[in-house]
C-alpha positions in Angstrom: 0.3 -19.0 -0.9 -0.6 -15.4 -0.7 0.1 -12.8 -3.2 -0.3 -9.2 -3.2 -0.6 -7.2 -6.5 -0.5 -3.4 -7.1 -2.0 -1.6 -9.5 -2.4 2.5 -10.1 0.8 3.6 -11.1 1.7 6.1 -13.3 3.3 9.5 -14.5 1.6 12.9 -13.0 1.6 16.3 -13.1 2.4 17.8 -9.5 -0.5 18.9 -7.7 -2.2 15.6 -9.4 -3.8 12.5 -8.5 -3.2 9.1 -8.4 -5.1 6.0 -6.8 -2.6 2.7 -5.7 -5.3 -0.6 -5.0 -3.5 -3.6 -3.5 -5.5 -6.8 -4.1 -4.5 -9.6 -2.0 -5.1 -13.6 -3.2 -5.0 -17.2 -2.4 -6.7 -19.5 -0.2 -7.9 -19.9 3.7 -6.4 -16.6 4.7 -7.3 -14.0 7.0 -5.6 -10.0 6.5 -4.7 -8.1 9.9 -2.9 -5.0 9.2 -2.2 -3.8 5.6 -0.1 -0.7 4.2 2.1 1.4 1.9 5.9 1.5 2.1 8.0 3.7 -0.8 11.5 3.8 -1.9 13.0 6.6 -3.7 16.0 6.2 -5.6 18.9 6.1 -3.2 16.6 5.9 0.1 15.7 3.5 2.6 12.3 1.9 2.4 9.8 4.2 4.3 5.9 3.3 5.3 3.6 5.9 4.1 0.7 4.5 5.5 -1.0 1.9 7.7 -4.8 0.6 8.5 -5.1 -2.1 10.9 -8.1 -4.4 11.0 -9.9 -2.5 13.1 -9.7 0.7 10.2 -7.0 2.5 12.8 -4.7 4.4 10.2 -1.5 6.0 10.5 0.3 8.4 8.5 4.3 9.8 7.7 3.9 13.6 8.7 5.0 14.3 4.9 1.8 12.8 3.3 -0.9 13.4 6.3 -3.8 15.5 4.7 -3.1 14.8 0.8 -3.2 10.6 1.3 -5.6 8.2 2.2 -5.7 4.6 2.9 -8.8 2.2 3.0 -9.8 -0.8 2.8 -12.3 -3.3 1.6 -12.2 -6.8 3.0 -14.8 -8.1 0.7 -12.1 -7.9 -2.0 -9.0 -8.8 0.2 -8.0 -4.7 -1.4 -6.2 -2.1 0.4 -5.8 1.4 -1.6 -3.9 4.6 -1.4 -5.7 7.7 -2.4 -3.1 10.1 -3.0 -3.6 13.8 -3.9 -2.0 17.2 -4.5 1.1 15.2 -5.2 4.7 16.4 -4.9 7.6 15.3 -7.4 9.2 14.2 -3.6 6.4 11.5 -3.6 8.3 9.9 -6.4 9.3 6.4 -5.6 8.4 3.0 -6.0 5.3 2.0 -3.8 4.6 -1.2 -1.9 2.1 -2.9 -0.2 2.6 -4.9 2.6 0.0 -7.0 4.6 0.3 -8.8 7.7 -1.9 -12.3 7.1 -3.0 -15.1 8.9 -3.1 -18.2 6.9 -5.6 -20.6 8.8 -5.4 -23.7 7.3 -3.1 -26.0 8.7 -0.6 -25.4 9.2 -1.3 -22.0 10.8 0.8 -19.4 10.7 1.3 -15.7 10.3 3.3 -14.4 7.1 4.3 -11.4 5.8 3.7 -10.6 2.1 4.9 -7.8 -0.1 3.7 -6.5 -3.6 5.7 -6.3 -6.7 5.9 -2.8 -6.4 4.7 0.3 -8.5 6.1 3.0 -9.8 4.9 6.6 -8.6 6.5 9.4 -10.8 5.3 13.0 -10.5 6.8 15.8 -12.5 7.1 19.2 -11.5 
């Protein structure tokens, strides 16, 4: 009832720049928290960042100063603005949202992206 779609991905030179947007659709929902998870090849799933409703972010120590994470709740959008990139930020990102669906019958839900792959060459 509520999809999540990245966009942004791409191959980059280290030391470059990529932007991730996250647009969230469907009907009679309301977003709480959204964020960014990654998996590299042969790691666990890791969240990169997080903004709450209330535009509280948090950060991994690894990516705090170089990424940044917004929002825009007119278009149901969450991005990552990611800069001076390492080839370690290589992975596949995610976005997650935490979402109230208010018509009936209420309930909360949590909703992943497709994923999108980050590749940054060195």
């Amino acid at each position: 009832q509520v999809q999540l779609v990245e966009s942004g991905g791409g191959l980059v030179q280290a030391g470059g720049s990529l932007r991730l947007s996250c647009a969230a659709s469907g009907s009679m929902f309301v977003i709480n928290a959204m964020g960014w998870y990654r998996q590299a090849p042969g790691k666990q799933r890791e969240l990169v960042a997080r903004i709450t409703s209330g535009v509280n972010t948090n950060y991994i120590d690894s990516v705090k100063g170089r990424f940044t994470i917004s929002r825009d709740d007119a278009k149901n959008t969450v991005y990552l603005q990611m800069n001076s990139l390492k080839p370690e930020d290589t992975a596949v990102y995610y976005c997650n949202a935490d979402v109230k669906v208010v018509s009936f019958p209420v309930r909360d839900l949590e909703v992943w992206g497709q994923g999108t792959l980050v590749t940054v060459s060195s």
